[in-house]
C-alpha positions in Angstrom: 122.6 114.5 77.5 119.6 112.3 78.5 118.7 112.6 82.6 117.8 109.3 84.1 114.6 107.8 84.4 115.2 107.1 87.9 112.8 110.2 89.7 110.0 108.4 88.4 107.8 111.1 91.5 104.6 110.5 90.6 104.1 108.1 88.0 102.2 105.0 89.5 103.9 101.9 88.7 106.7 103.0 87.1 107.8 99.6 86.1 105.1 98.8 84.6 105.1 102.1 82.2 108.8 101.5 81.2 108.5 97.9 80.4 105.9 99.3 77.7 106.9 102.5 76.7 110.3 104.1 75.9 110.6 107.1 78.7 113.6 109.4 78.1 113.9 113.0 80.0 116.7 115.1 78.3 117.8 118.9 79.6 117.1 122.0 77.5 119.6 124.1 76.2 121.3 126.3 79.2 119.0 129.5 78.4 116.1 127.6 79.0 117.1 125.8 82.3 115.2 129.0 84.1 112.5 128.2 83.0 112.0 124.6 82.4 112.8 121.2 84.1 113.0 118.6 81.5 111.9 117.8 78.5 110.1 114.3 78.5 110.0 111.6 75.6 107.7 108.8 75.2 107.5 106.2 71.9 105.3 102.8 72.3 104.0 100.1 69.8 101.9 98.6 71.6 99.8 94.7 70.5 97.2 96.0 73.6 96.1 98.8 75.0 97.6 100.5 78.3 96.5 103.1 80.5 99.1 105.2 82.0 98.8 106.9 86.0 100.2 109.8 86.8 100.3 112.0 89.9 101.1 115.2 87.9 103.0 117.6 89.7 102.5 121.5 89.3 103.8 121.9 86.4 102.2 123.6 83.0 103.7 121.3 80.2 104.1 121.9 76.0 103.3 118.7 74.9 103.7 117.4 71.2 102.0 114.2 70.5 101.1 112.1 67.8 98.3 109.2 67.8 98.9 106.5 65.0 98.7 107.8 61.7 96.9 111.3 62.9 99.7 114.3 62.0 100.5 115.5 65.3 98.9 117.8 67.5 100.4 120.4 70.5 98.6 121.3 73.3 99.3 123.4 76.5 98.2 121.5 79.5 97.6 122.9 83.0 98.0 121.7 86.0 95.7 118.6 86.6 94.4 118.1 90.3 93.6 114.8 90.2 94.7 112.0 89.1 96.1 112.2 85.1 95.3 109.2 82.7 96.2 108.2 79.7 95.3 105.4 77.4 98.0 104.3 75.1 97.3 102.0 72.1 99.2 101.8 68.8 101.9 103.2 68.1 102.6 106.7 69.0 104.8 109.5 70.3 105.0 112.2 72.9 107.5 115.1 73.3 106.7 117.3 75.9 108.3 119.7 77.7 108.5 120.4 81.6 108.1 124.2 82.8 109.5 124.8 86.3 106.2 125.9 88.6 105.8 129.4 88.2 107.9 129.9 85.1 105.6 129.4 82.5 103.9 132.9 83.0 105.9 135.1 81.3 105.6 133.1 78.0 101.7 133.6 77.9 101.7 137.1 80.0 98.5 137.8 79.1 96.5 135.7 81.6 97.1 134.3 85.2 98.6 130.9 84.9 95.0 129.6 87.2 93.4 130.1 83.3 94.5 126.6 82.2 94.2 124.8 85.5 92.2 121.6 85.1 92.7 122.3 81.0 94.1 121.6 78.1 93.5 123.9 75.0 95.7 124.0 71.4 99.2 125.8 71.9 98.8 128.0 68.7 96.4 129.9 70.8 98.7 130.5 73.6 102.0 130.3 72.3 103.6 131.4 68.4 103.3 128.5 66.1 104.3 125.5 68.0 106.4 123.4 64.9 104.9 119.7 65.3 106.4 118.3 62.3 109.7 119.4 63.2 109.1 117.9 66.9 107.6 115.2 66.1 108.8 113.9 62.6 112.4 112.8 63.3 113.5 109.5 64.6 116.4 110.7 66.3 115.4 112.1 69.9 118.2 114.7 69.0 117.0 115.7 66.3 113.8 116.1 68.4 115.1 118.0 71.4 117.2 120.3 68.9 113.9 121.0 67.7 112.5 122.1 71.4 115.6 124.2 71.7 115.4 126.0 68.8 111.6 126.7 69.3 111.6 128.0 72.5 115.0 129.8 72.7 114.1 133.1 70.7 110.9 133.4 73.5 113.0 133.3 76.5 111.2 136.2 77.8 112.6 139.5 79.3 113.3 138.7 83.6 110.0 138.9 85.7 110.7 139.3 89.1 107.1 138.0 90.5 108.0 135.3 88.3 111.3 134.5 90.0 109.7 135.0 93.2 107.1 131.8 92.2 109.8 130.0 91.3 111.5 130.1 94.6 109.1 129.8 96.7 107.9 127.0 94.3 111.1 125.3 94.6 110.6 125.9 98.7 107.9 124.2 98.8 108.8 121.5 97.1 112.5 120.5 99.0 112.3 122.0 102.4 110.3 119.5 104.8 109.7 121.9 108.0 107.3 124.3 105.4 104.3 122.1 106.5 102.1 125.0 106.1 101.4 127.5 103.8 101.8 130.3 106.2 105.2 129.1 107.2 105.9 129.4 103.4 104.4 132.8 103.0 106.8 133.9 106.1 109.6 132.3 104.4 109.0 134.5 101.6 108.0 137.5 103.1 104.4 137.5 101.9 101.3 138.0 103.5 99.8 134.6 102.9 96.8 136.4 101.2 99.5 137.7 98.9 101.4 134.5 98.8 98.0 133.2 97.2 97.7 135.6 94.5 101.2 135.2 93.8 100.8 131.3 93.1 97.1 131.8 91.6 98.7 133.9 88.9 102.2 132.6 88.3 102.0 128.8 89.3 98.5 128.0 88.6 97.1 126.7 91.9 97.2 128.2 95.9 100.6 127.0 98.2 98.1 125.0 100.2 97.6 122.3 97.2 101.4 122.4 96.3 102.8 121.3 99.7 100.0 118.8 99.7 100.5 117.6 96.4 104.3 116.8 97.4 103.6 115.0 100.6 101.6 112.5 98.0 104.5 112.5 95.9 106.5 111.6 98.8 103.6 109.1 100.5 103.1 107.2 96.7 107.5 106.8 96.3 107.3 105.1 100.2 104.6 103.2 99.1 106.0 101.7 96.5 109.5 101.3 97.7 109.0 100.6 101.3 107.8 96.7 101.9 106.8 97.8 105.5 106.1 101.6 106.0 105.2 103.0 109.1 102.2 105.2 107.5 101.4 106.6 111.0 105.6 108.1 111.0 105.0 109.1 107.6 102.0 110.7 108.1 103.9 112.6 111.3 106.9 113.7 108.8 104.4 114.8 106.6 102.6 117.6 108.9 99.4 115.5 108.9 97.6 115.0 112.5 97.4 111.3 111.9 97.6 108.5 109.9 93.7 108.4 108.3 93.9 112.2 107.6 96.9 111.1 105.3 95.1 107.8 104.0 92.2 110.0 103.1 94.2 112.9 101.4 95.7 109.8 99.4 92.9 107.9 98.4 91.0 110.6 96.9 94.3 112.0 94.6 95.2 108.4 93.8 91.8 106.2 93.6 93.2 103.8 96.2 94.8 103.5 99.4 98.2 103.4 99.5 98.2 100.3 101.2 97.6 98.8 97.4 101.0 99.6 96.6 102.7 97.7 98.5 106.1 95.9 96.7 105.3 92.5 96.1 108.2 90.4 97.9 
């Protein structure tokens, strides 16, 4: 079943990417809803270049991607901490697939998930023989996700219990509003926040303190580009920030520009 384009958290000017590109998300089989969000597809044939924007989230993605006439190509990427972007041209395809934060560990036990931050490096290095023909090859998206599913499935890995843990508190982070703070969501936990920040260092890829802040952008760049009139110094309060510039400045330098710029054009 294809999910809806709709939670577009993230992407800057959404509109503008979908009236380009074709953007499908589609679920995994049930075994691997543990341990991933989505998978994401992308198709464009483009008569001028585009460059994409994306606020990524703190996610470590698979993604299969093919260039023109160039065979295909999968990399692991880790979590980016600025501002993502990509320069479409051509024709070309993209089928990539969404780990939850924190889950990505135990399929590539053998180093902390903080390795690939700020990276991208080939998947046959970090994961069995990633199938790009079979990915990207078939026209049918079906066909395509079929392929994800039957990939990953026989690596679902044994349970990890740290690894559920930085899911959770991942999770926490990301839907409960109050955890301003990353020792409010260390208490929530349990965790020393010392611990709490070797827990996400190894298993999530970045500290708690960059995670809440990176969904308060999330939430600051959907307001801006929704709201005609937001009251930036109410969002700023609802967003644990002291004031209004602290929240301008945290935006400007993840974004490139104040959110002011995206204001919807009435």
């Amino acid at each position: 079943m294809a999910r809806s384009a709709r939670d577009t958290r993230g992407i800057v000017d959404a509109p503008d990417l979908f009236s380009r590109v074709r953007f499908r998300r589609r679920e995994p089989a049930p075994g691997l809803r543990p341990y991933l969000e989505h998978y994401w597809l992308i198709d464009w044939d483009l008569a001028e270049p585009y460059t994409s924007h994306v606020v990524p989230h703190p996610s470590v993605h698979l993604v299969f991607q093919q260039d023109g006439s160039d065979a295909g190509r999968a990399d692991v990427y880790g979590i980016v901490r600025g501002l993502f972007t990509r320069r479409l041209e051509g024709r070309g395809r993209v089928c990539g697939v969404k780990f939850r934060p924190g889950a990505f560990r135990p399929f590539a036990p053998r180093w902390p998930v903080s390795e690939w931050t700020g990276r991208h490096v080939p998947a046959h290095g970090v994961l069995p023989a990633p199938p790009v023909r079979a990915v990207l090859g078939p026209d049918g998206e079906d066909a395509r996700v079929a392929a994800l599913d039957a990939y990953l499935l026989p690596l679902v890995p044994p349970p990890d219990p740290k690894a559920a843990q930085a899911v959770a508190l991942a999770e926490l982070a990301r839907t409960d509003r109050t955890l301003l703070r990353a020792e409010a969501l260390a208490r929530a936990g349990g965790l020393s926040a010392r611990s709490l920040q070797r827990l996400f260092s190894a298993y999530v890829g970045v500290g708690p303190k960059w995670v809440l802040l990176r969904h308060r952008i999330h939430e600051a760049l959907r307001r801006a580009a929704t709201d005609p009139e937001p009251d930036w110094a109410a969002l700023a309060a609802d967003l644990g920030y002291s004031d209004q510039a602290h929240l301008v400045r945290d935006f400007t330098a993840t974004v490139g520009v104040p959110p002011t710029a995206f204001a919807p054009q009435g």
